[in-house]
C-alpha positions in Angstrom: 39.0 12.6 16.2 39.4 14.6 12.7 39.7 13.3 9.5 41.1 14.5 6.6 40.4 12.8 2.9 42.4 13.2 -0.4 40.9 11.1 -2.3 42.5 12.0 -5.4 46.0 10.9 -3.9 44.3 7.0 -4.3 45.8 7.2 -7.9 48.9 8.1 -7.2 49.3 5.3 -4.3 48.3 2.7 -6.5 50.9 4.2 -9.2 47.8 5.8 -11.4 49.3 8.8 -13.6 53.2 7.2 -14.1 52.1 4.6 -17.1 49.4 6.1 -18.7 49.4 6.0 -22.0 49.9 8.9 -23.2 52.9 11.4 -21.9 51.3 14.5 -19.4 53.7 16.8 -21.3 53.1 16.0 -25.1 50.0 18.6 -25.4 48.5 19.9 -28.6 46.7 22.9 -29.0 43.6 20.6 -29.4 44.2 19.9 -25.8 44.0 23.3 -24.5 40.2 22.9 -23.3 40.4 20.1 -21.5 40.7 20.4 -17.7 41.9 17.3 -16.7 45.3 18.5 -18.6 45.6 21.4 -16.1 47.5 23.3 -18.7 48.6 27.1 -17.3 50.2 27.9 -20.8 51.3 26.8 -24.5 54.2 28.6 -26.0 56.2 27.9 -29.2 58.7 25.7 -26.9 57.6 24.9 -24.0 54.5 24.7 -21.9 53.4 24.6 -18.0 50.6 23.0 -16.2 50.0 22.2 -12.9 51.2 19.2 -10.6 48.6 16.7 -10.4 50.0 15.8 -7.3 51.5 18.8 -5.8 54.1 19.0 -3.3 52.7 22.5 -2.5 49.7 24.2 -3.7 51.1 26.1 -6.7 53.4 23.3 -8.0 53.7 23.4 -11.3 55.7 21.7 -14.0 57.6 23.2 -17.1 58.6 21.1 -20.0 59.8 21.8 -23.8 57.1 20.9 -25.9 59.3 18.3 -27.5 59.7 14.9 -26.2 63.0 15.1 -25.1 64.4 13.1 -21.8 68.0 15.2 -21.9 68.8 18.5 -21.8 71.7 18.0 -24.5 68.8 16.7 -26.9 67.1 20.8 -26.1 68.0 23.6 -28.9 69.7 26.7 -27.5 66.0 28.0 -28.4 64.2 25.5 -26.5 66.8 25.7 -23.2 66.6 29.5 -23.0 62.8 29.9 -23.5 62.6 27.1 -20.9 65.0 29.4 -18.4 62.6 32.2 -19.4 59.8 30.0 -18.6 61.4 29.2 -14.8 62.0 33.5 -14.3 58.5 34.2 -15.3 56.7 31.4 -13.4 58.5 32.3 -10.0 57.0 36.2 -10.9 54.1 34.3 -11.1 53.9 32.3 -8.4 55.5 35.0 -6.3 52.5 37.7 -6.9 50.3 34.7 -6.5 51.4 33.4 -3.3 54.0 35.2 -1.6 56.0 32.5 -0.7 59.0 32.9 1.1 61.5 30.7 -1.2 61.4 28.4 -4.1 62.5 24.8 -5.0 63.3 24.7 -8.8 64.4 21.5 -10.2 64.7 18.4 -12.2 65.3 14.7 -11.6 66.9 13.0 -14.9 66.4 9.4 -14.9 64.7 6.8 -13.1 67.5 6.5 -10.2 67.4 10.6 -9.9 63.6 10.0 -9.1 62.1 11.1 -12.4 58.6 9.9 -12.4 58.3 10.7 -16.0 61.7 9.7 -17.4 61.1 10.5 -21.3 60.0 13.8 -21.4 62.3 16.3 -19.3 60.7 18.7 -16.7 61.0 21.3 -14.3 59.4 21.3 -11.2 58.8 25.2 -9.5 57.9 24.9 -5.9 56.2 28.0 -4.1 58.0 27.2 -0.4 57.4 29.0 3.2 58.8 28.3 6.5 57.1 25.1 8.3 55.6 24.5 5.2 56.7 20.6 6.5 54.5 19.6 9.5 54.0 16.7 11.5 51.2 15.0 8.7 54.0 14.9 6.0 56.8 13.8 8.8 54.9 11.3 10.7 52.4 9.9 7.7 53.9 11.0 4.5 51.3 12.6 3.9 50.7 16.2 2.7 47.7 18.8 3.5 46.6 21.6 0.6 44.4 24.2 1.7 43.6 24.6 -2.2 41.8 22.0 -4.3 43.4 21.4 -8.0 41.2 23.3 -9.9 41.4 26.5 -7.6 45.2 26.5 -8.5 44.5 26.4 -11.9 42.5 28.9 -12.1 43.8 31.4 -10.0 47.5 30.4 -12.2 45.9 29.5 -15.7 45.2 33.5 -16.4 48.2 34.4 -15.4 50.7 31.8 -17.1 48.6 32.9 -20.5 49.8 36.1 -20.8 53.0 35.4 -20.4 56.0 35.3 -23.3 59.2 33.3 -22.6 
């Protein structure tokens, strides 16, 4: 019999990286370096890094750069480089991938499913047809033929030259 580990998913199970001190989206430029951040891009309003604990190799996550939990609370600045953000990181993920479709969305609030309730987010999903087999049906769990850091840095070159 085969076995497959993921042991990074041991943090997530025992509810590791949903009360950590310090919110995964409010990133400073003096945080740019740091790999454990998994930071694709910085822009004036809004910023994308990758999933720490992907649905789908090439999730990533889009916030505003302010610590906002509503979307009313955004600026008409802040919501439309945010849109930008979402057109530009399909392109990218497209060209990367080739995926066949895309889940883009948010979960406001704890009952929606928000892990992260303060700080609003996007979540862009690279999807493919039986992407969903029998390890995520029958054992909730998911198999990712590319490690974390692979991701981002096959994405992090690409989100930095972009301009919402």
């Amino acid at each position: 019999m085969e076995r497959m580990y993921s042991p990074w998913r041991m943090e997530y199970i025992r509810g590791g990286g949903s009360g950590g001190a310090r919110c995964i989206f409010c990133i400073g430029e003096e945080d740019r370096g740091d790999p454990e951040r998994l930071i694709l891009g910085i822009y004036r309003n809004t910023l994308a890094i990758g999933n720490r604990y992907p649905y789908n190799n090439g999730h990533v996550l889009l916030a505003p750069r302010r610590h906002v939990s509503e979307l009313t609370l955004l600026s008409a600045e802040e919501r439309g480089e945010l849109i930008s953000l979402v057109a530009l990181g399909t392109q990218v993920l497209a060209e990367e991938y080739s995926p066949e479709g895309f889940n883009v969305g948010m979960n406001l609030g704890k009952v929606a499913g928000a892990g992260i309730v303060d700080h609003l987010h996007i979540h862009l999903i690279p999807r493919w047809g039986g992407d969903t087999n029998f390890m995520t049906s029958v054992m909730s769990t998911r198999v990712l033929p590319e490690s974390l850091s692979q991701t981002h840095d096959r994405l992090s070159a690409r989100f930095g030259t972009l301009t919402p």
